[in-house]
C-alpha positions as CSV (number, residue, x, y, z in Angstrom):
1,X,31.7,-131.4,156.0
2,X,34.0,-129.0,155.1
3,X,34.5,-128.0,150.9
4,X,37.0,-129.9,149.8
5,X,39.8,-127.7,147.5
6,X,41.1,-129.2,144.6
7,X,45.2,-129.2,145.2
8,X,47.2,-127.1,142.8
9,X,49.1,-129.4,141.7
10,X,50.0,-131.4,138.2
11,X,46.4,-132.4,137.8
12,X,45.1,-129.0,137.4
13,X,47.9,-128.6,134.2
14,X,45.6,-130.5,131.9
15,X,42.8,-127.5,131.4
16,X,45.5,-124.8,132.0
17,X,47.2,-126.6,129.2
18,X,44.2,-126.9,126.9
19,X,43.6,-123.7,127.4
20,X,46.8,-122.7,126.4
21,X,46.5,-125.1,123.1
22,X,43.4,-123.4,122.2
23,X,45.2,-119.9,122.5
24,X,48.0,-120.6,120.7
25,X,45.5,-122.3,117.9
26,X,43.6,-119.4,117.9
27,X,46.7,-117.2,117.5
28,X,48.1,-119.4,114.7
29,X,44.6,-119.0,112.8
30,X,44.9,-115.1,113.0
31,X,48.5,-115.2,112.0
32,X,47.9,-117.2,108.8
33,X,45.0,-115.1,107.6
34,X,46.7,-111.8,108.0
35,X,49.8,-113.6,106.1
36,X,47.8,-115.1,103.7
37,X,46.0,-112.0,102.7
38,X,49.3,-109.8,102.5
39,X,51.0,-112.4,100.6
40,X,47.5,-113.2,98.3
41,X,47.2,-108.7,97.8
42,X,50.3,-108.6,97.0
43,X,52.1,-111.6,94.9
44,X,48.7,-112.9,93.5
45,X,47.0,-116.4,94.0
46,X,49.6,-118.4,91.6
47,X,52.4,-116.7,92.5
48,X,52.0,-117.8,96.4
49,X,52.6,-121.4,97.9
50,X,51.8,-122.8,101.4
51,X,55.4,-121.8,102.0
52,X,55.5,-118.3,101.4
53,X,52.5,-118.0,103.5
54,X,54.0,-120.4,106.6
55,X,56.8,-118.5,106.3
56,X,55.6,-114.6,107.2
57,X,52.7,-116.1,109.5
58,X,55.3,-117.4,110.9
59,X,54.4,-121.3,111.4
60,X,54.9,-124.4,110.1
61,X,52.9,-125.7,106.4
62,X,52.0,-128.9,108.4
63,X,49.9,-126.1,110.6
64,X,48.4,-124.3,108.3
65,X,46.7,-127.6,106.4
66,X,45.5,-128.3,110.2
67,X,42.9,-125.1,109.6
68,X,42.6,-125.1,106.0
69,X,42.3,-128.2,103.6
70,X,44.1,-126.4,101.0
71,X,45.2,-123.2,99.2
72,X,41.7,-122.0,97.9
73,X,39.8,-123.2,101.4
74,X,42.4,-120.3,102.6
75,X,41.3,-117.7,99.9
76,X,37.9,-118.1,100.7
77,X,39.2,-117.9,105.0
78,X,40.3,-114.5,104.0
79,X,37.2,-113.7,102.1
80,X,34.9,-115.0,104.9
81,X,37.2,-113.0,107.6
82,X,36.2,-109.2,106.0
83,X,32.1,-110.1,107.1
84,X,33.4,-111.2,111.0
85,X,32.5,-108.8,113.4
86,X,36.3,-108.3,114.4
87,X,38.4,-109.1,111.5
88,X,41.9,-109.8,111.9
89,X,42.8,-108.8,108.3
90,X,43.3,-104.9,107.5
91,X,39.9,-103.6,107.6
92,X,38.1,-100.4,107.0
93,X,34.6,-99.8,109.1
94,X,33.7,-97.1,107.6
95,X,34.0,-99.2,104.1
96,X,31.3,-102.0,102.8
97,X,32.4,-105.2,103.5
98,X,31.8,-106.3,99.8
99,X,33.9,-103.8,98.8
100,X,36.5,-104.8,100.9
101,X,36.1,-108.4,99.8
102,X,35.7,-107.5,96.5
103,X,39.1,-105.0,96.5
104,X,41.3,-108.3,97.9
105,X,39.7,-110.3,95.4
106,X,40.6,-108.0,92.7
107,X,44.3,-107.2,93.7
108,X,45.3,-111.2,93.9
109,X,43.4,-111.2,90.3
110,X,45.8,-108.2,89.2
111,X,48.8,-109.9,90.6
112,X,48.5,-112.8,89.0
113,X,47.5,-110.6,85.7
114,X,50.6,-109.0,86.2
115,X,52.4,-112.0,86.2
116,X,51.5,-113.6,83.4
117,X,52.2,-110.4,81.2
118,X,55.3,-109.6,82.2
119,X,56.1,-113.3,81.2
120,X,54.8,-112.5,77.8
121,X,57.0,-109.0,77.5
122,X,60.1,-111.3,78.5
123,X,59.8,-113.5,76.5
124,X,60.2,-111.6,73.4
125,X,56.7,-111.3,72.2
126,X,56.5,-109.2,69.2
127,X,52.8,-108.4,67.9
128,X,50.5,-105.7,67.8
129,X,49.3,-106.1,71.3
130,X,52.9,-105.9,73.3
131,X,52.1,-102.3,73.4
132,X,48.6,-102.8,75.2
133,X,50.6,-105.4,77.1
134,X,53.0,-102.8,78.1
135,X,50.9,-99.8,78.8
136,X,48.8,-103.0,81.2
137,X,51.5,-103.1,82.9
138,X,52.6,-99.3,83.6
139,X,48.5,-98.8,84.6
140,X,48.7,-102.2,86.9
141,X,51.5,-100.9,88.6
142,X,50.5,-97.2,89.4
143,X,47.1,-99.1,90.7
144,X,48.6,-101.3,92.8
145,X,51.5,-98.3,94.4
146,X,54.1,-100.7,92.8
C-alpha cells in the first residue's frame, strides 16, 4: 500500500497555528522582562505600574498578568532571568550573576529612594537633615548617570 500524505490543507493550520501561539507567547515573555527591568532600573519598584510596563514591552496589561500573577512575581521574573543560560535582560558574561542581580536590585531600591526624598525636599522640609537629604540626592544621581 502506498504512504498515504497528509493534504496540505486547513487541517494542518491547527499545529502551524499553535506553533505560532507559542512563538508569539514566548516573544511576549521576553518583551515584558526586558521592559520590566528598564522600567524597574530606572523609575524604581513604586514608581512603575502594570501600565508603564505594557506600555514599552509593547503589549496589553491583560497579557502580562497571563505570565506573571502580579507586580512582585515580575520583579522576581527579572531576578530569576540574570541566572538563565541566555538571558534576555542586559547581561554581562564576564560579570557574576549575583552581582548582576544584586546591581538591578539595588538601582530599583535607589529609584524608589530617590523618590521618596525628593518628595520630602518639595515639600518644604526644613530640619537638620534636608542637607543630608540633599547632598543624597546629588550622590544618587551621579550613581545612577542621571
Amino acid at each position: 500500500m502506498p504512504e498515504m500524505k497528509a493534504p496540505d490543507n486547513k487541517r494542518n493550520v491547527p499545529g502551524k497555528l499553535s506553533a505560532w501561539r507559542n512563538a508569539r507567547r514566548r516573544e511576549s515573555h521576553r518583551a515584558i522582562l526586558v521592559a520590566a527591568h528598564q522600567e524597574f532600573s530606572a523609575r524604581g519598584f513604586q514608581s512603575v505600574s502594570v501600565i508603564d510596563i505594557a506600555k514599552a514591552a509593547p503589549v496589553s496589561t491583560a497579557t502580562i498578568y497571563k505570565h506573571f500573577t502580579s507586580k512582585e512575581m515580575l520583579v522576581a521574573a527579572v531576578v530569576e532571568e540574570f541566572f538563565e543560560p541566555e538571558p534576555c535582560v542586559p547581561f554581562n558574561a564576564k560579570q557574576d550573576r549575583n552581582e548582576q542581580a544584586y546591581a538591578f536590585l539595588s538601582s530599583m531600591v535607589l529609584a524608589d529612594a530617590r523618590v521618596l526624598m525628593g518628595d520630602l525636599v518639595k515639600q518644604d522640609y526644613e530640619g537638620p537633615a534636608l542637607a543630608a537629604f540633599d547632598g543624597w540626592l546629588i550622590a544618587s544621581a551621579k550613581r545612577l548617570d542621571i
